[in-house]
C-alpha positions in Angstrom: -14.9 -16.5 -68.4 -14.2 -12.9 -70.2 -10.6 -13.0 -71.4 -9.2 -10.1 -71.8 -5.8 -9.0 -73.4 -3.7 -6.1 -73.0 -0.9 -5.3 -75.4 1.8 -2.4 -76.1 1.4 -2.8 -80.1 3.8 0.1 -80.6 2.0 1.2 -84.0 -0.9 -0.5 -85.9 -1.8 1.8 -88.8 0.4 -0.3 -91.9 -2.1 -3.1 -93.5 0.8 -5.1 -92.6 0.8 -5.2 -88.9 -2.9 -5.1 -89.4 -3.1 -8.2 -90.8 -0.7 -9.7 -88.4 -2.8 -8.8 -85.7 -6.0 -10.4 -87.2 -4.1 -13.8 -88.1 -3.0 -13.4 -84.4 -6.4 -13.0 -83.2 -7.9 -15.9 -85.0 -5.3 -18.2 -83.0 -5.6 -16.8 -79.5 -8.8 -16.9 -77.4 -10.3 -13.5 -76.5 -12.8 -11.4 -75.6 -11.4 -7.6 -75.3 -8.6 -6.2 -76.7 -6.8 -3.5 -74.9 -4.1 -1.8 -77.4 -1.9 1.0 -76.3 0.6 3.2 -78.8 -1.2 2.6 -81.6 0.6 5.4 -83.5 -3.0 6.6 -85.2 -3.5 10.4 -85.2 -6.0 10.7 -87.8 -10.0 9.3 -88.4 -8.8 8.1 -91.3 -6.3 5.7 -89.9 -9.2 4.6 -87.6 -12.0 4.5 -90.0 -9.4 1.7 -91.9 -8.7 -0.4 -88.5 -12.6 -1.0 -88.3 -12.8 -2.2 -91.6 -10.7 -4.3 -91.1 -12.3 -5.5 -87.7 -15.8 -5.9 -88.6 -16.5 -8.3 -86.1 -16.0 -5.7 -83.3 -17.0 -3.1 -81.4 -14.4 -0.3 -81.8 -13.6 2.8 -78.9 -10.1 4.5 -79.9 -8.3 7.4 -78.1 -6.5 8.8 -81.0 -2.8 9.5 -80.6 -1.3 13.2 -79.8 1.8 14.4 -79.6 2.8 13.1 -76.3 0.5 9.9 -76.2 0.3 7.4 -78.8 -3.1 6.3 -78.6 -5.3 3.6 -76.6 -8.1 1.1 -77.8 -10.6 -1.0 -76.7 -12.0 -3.7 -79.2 -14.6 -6.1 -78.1 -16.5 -9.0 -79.9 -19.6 -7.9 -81.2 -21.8 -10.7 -79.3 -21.1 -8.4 -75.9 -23.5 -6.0 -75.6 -21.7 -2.1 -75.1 -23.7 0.3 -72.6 -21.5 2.9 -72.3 -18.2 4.0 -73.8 -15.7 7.0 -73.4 -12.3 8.1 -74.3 -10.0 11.6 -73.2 -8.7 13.5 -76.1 -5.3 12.9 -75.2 -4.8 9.7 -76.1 -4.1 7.9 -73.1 -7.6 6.3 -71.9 -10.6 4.6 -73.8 -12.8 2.2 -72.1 -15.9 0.1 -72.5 -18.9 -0.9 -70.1 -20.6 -4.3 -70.7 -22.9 -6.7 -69.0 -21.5 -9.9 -68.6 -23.1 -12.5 -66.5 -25.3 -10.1 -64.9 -22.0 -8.1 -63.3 -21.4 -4.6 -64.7 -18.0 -4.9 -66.3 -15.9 -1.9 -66.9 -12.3 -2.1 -69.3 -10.2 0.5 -69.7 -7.1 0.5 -72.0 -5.0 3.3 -70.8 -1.4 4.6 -71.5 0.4 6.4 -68.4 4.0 5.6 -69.2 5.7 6.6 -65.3 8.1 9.8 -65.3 12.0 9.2 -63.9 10.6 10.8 -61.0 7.7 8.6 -60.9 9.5 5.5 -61.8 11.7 6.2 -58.4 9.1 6.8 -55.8 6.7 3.5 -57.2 10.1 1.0 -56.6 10.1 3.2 -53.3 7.0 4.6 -52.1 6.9 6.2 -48.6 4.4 6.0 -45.8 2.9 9.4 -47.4 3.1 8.1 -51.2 0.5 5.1 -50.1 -1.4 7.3 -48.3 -1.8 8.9 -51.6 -2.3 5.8 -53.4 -5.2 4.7 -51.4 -6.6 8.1 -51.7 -6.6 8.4 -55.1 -8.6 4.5 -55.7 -11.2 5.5 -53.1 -11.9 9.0 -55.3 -11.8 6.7 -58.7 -14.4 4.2 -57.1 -16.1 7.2 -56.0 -16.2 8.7 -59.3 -17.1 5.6 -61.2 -19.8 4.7 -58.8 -21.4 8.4 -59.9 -20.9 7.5 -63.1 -22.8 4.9 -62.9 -26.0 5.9 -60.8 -26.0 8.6 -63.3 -26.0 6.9 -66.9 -28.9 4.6 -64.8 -31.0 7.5 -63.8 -30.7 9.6 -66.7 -32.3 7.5 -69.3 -35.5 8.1 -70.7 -37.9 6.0 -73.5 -35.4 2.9 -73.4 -36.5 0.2 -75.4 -37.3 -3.1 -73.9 -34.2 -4.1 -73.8 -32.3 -1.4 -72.8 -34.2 -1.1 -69.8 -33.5 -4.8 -69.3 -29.4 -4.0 -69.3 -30.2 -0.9 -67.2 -31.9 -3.0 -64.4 -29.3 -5.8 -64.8 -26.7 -2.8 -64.6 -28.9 -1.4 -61.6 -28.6 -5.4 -59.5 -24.9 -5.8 -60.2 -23.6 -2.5 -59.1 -25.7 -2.4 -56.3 -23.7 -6.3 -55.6 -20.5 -4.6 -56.0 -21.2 -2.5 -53.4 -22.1 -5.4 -51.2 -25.8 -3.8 -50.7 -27.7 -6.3 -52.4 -31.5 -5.7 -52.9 -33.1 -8.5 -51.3 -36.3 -8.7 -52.7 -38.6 -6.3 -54.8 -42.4 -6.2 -55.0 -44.2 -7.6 -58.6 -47.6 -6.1 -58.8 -49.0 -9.4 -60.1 -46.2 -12.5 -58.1 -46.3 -10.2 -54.4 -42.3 -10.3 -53.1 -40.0 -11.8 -55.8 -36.7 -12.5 -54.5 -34.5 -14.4 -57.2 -32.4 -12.4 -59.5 -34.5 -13.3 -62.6 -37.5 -12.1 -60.9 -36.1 -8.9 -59.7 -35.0 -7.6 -63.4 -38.4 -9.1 -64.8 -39.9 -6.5 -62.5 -37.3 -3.7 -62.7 -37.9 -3.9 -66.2 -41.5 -4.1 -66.3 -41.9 -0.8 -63.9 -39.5 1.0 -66.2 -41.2 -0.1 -69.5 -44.5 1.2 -68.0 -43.2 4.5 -66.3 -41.7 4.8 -70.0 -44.7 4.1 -72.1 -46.7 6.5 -73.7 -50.0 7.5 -72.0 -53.1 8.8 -74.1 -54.3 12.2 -72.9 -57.9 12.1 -71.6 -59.3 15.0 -73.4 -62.1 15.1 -71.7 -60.9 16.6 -68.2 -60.3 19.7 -70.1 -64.1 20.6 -70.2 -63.9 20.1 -66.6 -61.3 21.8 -65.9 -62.0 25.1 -67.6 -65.9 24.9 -66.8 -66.0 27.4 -64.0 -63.9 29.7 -65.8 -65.9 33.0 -67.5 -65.6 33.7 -71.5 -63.7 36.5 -72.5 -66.4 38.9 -74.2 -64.8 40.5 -77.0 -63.9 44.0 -75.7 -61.4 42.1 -73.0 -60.0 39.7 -76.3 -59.2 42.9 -78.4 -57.1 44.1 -75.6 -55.2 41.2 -74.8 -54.5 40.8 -78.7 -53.1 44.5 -78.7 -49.5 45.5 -78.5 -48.0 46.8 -75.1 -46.9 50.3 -75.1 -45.0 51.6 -72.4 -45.9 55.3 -71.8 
């Protein structure tokens, strides 16, 4: 099981707290991290937190003037395909394989306005109308994400493509689509889930790999046209003039 934390840390650039937070750590099972108002504006203060974390993989939101900053730290074991923040310090996440699911994490700060605070103790018909809106265009959005980061690598290494494949299974489970079986050029239909990303993998490694250039073709490709005889060279090597 992935455990994940989530904690309003209210500032964590003094050694002090820092150290806290690492003494904590060693005591309390986890996996990801999720750390809002972190109070750190500046690289520097950032570049000192992951010294101090070694053992993790680091995505910070840096704090503005109106957001204090979001994280996302996650053991170094876990294997991070993708990874984003917004420059305002209110969002960072993470995207991991675990278990062959595609695991997104997102530490976010969106502290409500009074405004806000009233309508989500009492939402309206209209306000969940809204609501359920907005999640379907984040799934939307996320899904797109997705399908694009998958499509739009090129020359991945062995195991990158593996993660991409796995990435490719699992969202396609998410959406409840499953791919039922694939065709190995060597095994015929493979069904199982191992078998699927063996061949996944295997198609992209080879639609990947460098090909050698037959040379050769070129004779037979340019037989049947003439030679230039010299008078037609020396004018394509002159200069255009317009008159």
């Amino acid at each position: 099981m992935l455990i994940i934390i989530s904690y309003n840390i209210g500032g964590i650039t003094t050694c002090g707290i820092q150290a806290l937070l690492r003494s904590w750590l060693k005591e309390t099972p986890h996996d990801v991290i999720l750390l809002q108002e972190l109070h750190m504006t500046k690289i520097k203060h950032l570049d000192i937190f992951r010294n101090a974390f070694p053992d993790y993989n680091i995505t910070c939101s840096l704090g503005t003037w109106t957001a204090g900053g979001t994280l996302v730290m996650i053991k170094k074991k876990y294997d991070v395909i993708d990874a984003s923040t917004d420059p305002d310090g209110r969002t960072a996440f993470i995207k991991i394989i675990y278990e062959k699911i595609l695991i997104i994490t997102i530490s976010a700060y969106a502290p409500a306005q009074i405004t806000e605070r009233f309508r989500a103790t009492n939402p309206t018909e209209n306000n969940m109308i809204q609501l359920d809106i907005i999640r379907k265009d984040i799934h939307r959005i996320l899904e797109e994400k997705i399908s694009n980061n998958i499509l739009g690598q090129q020359e991945q290494d062995a195991k990158s493509l593996s993660i991409f494949a796995r990435a490719r299974i699992a969202h396609t489970k998410s959406n409840q689509s499953r791919i039922t079986f694939l065709e190995h050029p060597l095994k015929g239909r493979v069904e199982s889930s191992i078998d699927m990303i063996e061949t996944a993998t295997n198609f992209y490694e080879e639609l990947y790999d460098i090909k050698t250039i037959d040379r050769t073709c070129w004779n037979e490709l340019f037989a049947d046209i003439p030679p230039l005889i010299k008078h037609d060279s020396d004018n394509l090597e002159r200069d255009i003039i317009l008159r």
